[in-house]
Backbone as XML, in Angstrom:
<?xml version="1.0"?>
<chain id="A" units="angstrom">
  <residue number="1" name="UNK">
    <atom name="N" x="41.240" y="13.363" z="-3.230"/>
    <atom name="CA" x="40.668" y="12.964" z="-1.959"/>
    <atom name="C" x="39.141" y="13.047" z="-2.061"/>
  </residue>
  <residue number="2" name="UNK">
    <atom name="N" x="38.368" y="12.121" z="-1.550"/>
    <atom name="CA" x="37.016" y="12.360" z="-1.514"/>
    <atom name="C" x="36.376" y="12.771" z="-0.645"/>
  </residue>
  <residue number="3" name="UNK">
    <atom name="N" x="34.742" y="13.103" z="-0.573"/>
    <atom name="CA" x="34.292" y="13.844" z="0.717"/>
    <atom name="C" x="34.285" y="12.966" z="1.382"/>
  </residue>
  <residue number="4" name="UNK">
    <atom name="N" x="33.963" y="13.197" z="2.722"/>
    <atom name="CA" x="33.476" y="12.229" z="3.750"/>
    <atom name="C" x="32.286" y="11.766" z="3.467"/>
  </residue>
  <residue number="5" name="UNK">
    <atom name="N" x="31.562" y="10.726" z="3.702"/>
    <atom name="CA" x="30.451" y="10.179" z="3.858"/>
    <atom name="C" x="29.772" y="10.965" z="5.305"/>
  </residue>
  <residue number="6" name="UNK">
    <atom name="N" x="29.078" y="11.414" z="5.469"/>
    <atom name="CA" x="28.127" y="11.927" z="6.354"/>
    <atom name="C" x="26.472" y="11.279" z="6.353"/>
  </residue>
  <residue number="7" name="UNK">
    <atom name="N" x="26.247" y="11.043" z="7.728"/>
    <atom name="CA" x="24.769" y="10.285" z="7.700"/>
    <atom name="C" x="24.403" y="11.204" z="9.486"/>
  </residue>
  <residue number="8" name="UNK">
    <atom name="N" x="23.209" y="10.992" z="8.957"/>
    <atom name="CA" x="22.506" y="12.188" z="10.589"/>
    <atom name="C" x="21.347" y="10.709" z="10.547"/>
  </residue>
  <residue number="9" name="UNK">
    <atom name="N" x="21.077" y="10.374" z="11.740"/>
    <atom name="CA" x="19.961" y="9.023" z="11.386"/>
    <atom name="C" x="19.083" y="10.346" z="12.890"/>
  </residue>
  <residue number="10" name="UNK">
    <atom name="N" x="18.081" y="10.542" z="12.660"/>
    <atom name="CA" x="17.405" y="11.806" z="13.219"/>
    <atom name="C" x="15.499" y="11.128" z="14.267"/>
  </residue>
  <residue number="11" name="UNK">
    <atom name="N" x="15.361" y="11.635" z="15.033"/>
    <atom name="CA" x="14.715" y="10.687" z="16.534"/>
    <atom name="C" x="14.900" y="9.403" z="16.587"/>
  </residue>
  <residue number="12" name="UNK">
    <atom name="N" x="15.791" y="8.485" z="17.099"/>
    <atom name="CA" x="15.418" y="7.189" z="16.891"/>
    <atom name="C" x="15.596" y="7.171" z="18.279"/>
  </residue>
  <residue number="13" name="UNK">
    <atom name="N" x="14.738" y="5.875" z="19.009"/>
    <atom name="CA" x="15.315" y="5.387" z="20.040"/>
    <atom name="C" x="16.592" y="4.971" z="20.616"/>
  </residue>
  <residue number="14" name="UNK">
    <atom name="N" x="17.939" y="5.521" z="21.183"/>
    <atom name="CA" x="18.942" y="5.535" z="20.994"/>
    <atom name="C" x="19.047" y="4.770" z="22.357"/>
  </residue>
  <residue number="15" name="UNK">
    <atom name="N" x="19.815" y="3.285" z="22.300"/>
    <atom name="CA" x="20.058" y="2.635" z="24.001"/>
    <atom name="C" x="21.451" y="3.457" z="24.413"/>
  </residue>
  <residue number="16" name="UNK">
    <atom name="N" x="21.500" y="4.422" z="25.200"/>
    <atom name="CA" x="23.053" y="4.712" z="25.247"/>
    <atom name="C" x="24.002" y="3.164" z="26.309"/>
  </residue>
  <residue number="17" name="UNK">
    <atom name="N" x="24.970" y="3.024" z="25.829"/>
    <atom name="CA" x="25.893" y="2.890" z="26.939"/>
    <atom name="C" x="25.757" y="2.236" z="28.338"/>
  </residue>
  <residue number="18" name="UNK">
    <atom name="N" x="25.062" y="3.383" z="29.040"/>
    <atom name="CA" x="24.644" y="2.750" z="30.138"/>
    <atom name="C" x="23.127" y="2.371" z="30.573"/>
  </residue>
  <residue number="19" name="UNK">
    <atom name="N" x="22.839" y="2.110" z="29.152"/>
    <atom name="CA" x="21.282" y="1.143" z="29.066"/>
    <atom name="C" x="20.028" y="2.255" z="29.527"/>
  </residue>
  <residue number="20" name="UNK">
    <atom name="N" x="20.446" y="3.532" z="29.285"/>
    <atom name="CA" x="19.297" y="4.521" z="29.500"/>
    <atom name="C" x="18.707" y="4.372" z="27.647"/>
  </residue>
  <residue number="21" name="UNK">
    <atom name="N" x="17.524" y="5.148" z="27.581"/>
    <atom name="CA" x="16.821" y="5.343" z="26.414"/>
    <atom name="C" x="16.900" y="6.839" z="26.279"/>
  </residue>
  <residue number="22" name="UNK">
    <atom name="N" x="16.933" y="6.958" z="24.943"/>
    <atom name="CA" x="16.900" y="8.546" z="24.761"/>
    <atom name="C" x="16.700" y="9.148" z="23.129"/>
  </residue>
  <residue number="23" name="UNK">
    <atom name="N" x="15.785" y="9.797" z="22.884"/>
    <atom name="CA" x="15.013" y="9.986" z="21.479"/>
    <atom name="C" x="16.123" y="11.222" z="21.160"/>
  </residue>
  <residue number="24" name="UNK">
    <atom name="N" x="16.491" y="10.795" z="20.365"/>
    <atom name="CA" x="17.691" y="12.402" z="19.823"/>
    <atom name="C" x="18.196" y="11.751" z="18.185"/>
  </residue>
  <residue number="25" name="UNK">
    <atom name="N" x="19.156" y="11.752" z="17.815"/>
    <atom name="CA" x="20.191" y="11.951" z="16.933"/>
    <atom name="C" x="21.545" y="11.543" z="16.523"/>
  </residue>
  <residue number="26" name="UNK">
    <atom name="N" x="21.976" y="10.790" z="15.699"/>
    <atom name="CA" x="22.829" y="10.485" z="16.086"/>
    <atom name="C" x="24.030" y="10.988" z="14.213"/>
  </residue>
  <residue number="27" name="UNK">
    <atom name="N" x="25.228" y="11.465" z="14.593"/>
    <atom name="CA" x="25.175" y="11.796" z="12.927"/>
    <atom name="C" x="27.053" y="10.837" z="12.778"/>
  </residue>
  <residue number="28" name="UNK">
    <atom name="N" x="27.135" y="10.326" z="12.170"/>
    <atom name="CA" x="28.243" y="9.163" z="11.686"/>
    <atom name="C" x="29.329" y="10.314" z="10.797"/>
  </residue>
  <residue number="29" name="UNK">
    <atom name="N" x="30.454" y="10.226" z="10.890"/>
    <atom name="CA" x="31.119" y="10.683" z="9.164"/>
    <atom name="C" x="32.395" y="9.556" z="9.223"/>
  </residue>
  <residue number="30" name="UNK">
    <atom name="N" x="32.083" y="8.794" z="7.876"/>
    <atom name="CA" x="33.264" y="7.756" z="7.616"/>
    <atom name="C" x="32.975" y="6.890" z="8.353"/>
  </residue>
  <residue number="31" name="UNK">
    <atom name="N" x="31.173" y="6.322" z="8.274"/>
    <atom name="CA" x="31.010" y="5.041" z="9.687"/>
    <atom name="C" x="31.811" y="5.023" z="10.802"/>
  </residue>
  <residue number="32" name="UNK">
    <atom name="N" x="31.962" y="6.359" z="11.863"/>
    <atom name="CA" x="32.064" y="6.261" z="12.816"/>
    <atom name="C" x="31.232" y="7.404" z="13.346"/>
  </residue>
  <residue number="33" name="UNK">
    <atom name="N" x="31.174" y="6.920" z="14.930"/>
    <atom name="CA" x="29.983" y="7.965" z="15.399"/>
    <atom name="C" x="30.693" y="8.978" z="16.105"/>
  </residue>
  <residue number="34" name="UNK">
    <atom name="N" x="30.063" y="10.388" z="15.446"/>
    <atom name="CA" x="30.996" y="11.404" z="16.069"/>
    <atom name="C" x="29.908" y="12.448" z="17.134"/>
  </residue>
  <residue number="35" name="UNK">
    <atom name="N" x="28.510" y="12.478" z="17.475"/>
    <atom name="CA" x="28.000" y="12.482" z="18.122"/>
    <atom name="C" x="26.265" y="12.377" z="18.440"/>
  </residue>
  <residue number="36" name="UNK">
    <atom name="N" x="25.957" y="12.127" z="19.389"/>
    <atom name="CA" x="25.271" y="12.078" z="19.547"/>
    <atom name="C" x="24.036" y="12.898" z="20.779"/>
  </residue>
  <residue number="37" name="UNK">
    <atom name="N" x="23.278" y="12.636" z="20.167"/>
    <atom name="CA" x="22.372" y="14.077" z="21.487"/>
    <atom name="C" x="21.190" y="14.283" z="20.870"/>
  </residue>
  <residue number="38" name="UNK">
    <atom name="N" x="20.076" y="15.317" z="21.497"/>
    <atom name="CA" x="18.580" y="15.431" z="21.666"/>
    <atom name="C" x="18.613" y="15.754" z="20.164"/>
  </residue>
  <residue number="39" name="UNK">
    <atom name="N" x="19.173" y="16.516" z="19.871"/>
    <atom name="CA" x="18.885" y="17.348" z="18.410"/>
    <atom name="C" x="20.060" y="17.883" z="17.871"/>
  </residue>
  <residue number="40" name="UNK">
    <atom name="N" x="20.555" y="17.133" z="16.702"/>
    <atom name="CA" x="21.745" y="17.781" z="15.565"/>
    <atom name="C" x="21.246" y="18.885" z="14.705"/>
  </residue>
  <residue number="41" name="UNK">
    <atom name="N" x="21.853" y="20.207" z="15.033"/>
    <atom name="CA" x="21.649" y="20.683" z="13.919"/>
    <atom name="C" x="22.012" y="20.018" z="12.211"/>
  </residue>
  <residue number="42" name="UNK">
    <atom name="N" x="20.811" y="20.589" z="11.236"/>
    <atom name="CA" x="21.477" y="19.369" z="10.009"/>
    <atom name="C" x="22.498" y="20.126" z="9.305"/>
  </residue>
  <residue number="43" name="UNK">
    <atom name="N" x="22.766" y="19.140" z="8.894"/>
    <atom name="CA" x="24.020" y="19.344" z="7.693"/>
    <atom name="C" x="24.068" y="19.109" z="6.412"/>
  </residue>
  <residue number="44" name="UNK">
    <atom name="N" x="24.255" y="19.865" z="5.417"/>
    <atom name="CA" x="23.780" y="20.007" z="3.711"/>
    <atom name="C" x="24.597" y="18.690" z="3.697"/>
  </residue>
  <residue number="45" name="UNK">
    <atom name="N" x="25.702" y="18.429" z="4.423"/>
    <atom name="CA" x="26.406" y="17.534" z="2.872"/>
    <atom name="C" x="25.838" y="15.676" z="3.785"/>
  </residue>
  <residue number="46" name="UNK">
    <atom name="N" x="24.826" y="15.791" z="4.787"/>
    <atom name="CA" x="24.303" y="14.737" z="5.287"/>
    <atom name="C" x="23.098" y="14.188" z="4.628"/>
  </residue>
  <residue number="47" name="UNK">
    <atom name="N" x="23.810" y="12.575" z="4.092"/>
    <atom name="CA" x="22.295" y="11.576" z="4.132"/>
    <atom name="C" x="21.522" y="11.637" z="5.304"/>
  </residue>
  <residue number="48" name="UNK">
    <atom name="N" x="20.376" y="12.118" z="5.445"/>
    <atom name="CA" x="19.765" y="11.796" z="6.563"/>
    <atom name="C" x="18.251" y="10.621" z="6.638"/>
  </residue>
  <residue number="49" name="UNK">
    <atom name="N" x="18.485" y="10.127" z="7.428"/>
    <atom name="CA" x="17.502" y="8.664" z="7.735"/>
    <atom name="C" x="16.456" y="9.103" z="8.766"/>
  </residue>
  <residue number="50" name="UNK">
    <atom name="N" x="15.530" y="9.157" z="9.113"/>
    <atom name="CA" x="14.467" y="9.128" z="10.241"/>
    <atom name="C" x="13.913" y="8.041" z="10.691"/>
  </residue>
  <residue number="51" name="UNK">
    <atom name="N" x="14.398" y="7.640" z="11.965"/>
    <atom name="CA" x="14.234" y="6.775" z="12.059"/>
    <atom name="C" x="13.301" y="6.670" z="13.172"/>
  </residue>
  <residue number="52" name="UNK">
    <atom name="N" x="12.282" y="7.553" z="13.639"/>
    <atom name="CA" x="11.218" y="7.557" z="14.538"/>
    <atom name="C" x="10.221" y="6.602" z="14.746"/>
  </residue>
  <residue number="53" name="UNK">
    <atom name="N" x="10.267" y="6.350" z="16.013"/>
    <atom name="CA" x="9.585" y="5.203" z="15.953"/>
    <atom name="C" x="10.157" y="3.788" z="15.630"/>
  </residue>
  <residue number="54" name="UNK">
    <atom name="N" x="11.908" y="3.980" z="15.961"/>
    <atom name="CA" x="12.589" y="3.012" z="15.754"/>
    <atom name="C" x="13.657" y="2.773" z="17.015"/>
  </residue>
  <residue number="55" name="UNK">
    <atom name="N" x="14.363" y="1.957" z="16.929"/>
    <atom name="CA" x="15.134" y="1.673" z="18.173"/>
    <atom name="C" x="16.528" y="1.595" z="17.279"/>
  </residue>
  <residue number="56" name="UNK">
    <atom name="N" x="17.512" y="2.285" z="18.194"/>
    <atom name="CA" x="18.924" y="2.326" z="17.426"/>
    <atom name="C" x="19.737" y="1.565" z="18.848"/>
  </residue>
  <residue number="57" name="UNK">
    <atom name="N" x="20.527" y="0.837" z="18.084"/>
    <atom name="CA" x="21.455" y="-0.154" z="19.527"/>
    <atom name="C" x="22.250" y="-0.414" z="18.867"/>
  </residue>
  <residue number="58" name="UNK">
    <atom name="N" x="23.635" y="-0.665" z="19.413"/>
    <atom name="CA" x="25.137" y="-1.484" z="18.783"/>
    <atom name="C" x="24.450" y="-2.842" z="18.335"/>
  </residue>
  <residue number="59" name="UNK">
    <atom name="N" x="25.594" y="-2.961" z="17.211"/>
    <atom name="CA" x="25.388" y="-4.176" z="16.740"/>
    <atom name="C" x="25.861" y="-5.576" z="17.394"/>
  </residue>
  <residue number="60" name="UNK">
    <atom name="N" x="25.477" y="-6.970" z="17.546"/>
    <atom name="CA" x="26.100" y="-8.039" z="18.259"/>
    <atom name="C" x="27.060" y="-8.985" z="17.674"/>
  </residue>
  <residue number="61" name="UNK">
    <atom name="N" x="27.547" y="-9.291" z="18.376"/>
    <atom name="CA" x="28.450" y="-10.238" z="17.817"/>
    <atom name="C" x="27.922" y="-11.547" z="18.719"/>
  </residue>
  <residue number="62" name="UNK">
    <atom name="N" x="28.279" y="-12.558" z="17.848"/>
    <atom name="CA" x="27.855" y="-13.644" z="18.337"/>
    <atom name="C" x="28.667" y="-15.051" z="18.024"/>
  </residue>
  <residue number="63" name="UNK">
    <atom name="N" x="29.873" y="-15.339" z="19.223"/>
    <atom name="CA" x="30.529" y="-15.405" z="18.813"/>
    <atom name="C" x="30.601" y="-17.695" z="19.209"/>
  </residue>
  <residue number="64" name="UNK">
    <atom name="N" x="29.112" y="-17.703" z="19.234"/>
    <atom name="CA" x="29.283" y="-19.186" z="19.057"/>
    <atom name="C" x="28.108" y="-19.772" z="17.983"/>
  </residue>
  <residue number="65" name="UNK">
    <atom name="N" x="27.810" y="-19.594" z="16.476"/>
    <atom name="CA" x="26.802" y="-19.996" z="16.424"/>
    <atom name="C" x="26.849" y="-21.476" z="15.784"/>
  </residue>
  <residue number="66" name="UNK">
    <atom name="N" x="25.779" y="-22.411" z="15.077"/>
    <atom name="CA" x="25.494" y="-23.608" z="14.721"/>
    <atom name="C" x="24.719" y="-23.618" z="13.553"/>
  </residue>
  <residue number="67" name="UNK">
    <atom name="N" x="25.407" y="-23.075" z="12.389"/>
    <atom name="CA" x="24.312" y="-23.253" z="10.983"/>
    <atom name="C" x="23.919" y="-24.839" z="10.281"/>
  </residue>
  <residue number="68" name="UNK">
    <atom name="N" x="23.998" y="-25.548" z="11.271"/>
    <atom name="CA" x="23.085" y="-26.662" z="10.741"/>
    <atom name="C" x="24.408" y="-27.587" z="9.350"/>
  </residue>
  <residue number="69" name="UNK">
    <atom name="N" x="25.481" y="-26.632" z="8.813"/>
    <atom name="CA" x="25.970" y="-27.610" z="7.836"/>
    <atom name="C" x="27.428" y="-28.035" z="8.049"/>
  </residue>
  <residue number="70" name="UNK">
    <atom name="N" x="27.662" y="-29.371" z="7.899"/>
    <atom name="CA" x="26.819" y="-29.791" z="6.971"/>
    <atom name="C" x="25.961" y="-30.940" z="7.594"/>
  </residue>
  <residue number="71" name="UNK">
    <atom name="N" x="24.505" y="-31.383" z="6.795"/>
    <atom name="CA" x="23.807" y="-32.638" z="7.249"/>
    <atom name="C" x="22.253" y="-32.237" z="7.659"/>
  </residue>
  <residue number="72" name="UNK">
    <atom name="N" x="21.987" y="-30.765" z="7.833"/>
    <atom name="CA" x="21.086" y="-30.557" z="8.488"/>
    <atom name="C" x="20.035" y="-29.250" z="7.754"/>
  </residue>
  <residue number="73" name="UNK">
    <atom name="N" x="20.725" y="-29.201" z="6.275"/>
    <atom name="CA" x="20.663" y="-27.464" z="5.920"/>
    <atom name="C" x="19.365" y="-27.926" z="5.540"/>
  </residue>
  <residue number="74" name="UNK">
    <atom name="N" x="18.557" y="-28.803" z="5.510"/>
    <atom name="CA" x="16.911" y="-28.549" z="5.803"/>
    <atom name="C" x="16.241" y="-27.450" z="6.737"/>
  </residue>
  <residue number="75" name="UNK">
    <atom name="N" x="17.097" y="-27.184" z="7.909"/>
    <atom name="CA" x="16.603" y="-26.751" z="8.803"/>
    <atom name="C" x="17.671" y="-24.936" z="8.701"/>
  </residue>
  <residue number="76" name="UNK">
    <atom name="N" x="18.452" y="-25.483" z="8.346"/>
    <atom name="CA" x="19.096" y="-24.336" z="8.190"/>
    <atom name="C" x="20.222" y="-24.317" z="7.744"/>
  </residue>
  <residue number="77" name="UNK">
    <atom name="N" x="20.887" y="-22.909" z="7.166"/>
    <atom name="CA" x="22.170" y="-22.955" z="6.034"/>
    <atom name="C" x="22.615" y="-21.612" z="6.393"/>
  </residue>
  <residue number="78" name="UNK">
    <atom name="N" x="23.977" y="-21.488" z="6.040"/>
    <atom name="CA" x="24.953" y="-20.541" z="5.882"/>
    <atom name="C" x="24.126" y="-19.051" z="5.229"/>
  </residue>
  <residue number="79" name="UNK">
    <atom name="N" x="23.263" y="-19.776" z="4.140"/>
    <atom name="CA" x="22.606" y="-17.970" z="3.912"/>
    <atom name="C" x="21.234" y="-17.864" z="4.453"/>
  </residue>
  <residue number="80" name="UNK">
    <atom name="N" x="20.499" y="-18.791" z="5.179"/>
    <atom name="CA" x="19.045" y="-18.236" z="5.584"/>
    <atom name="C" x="20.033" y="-18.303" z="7.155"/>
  </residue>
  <residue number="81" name="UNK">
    <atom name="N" x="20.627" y="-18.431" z="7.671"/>
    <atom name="CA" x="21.188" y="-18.037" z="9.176"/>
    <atom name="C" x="22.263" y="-16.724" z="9.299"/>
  </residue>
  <residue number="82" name="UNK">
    <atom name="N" x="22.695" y="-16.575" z="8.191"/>
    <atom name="CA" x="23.241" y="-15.105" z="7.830"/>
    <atom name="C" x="22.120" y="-13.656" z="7.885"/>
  </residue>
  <residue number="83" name="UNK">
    <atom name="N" x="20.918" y="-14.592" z="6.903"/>
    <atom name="CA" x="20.076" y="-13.554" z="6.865"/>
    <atom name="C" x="19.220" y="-13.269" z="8.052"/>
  </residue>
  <residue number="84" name="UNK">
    <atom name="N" x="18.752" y="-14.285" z="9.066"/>
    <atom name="CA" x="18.317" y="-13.708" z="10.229"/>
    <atom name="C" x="19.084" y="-13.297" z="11.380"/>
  </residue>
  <residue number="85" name="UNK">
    <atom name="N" x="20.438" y="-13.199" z="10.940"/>
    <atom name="CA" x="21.471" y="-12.492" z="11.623"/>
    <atom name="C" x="21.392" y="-11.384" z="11.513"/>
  </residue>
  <residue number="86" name="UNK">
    <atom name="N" x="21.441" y="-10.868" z="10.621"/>
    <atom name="CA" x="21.215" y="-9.884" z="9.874"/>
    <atom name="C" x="19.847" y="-8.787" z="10.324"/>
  </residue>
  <residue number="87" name="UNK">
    <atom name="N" x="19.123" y="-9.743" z="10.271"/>
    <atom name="CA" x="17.564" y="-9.056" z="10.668"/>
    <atom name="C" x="17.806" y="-8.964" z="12.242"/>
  </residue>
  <residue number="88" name="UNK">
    <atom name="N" x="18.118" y="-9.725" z="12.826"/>
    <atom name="CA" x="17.716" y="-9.311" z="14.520"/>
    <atom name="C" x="19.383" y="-8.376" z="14.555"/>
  </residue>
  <residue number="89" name="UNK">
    <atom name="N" x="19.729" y="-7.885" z="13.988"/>
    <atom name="CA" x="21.208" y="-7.009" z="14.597"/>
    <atom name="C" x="22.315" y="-7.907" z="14.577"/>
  </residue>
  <residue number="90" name="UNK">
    <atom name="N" x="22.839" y="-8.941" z="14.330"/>
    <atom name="CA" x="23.939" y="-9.388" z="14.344"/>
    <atom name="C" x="24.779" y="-8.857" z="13.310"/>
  </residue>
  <residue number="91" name="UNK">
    <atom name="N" x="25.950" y="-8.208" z="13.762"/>
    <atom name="CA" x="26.894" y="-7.718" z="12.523"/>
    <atom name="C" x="27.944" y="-8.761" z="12.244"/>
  </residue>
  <residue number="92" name="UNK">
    <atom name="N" x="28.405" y="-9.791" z="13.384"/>
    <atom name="CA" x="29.539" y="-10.459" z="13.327"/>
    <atom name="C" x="29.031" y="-11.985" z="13.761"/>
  </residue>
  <residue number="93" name="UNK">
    <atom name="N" x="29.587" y="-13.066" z="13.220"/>
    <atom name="CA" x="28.929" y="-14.112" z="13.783"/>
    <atom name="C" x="31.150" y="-15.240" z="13.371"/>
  </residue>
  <residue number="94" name="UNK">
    <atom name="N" x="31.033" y="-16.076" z="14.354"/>
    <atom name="CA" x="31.954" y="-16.664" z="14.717"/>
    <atom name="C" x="31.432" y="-18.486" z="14.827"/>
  </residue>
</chain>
């Protein structure tokens, strides 16, 4: 059996839920989030990220988009519309 994956991502701008802001902590094991709050104590067996001065939000799904192919991939294609998916938060695209 292997360890868990553990990640602490430590001050980031966190949007909770109900669209408040809040600078704290947030620590994942096995990419899921098991909590979150002002300050995690750390944990030896945690990757930890700092992400201050950053904004943490769910990822989007987007579930109508238009990559241009085929006929148009001048303007755009399957991997430069992946990749600014990618960059503005899109995890899922349809």
């Amino acid at each position: 059996m292997s360890s868990p994956q553990i990640l602490l991502i430590r001050r980031a701008r966190i949007i909770l839920p109900n669209g408040e802001l809040m600078i704290g902590d947030v620590l994942t094991r096995d990419r899921q989030i098991v909590e979150v709050a002002p300050e995690i104590p750390q944990t030896e067996l945690a990757t930890e990220i700092d992400a201050e001065g950053l904004t943490l939000l769910p990822g989007v799904i987007d579930p109508q988009v238009h990559f241009r192919e085929p006929g148009l991939e001048h303007k755009e294609d399957l991997f430069t519309a992946s990749c600014a998916c990618a960059k503005g938060g899109v995890t899922s695209f349809l």
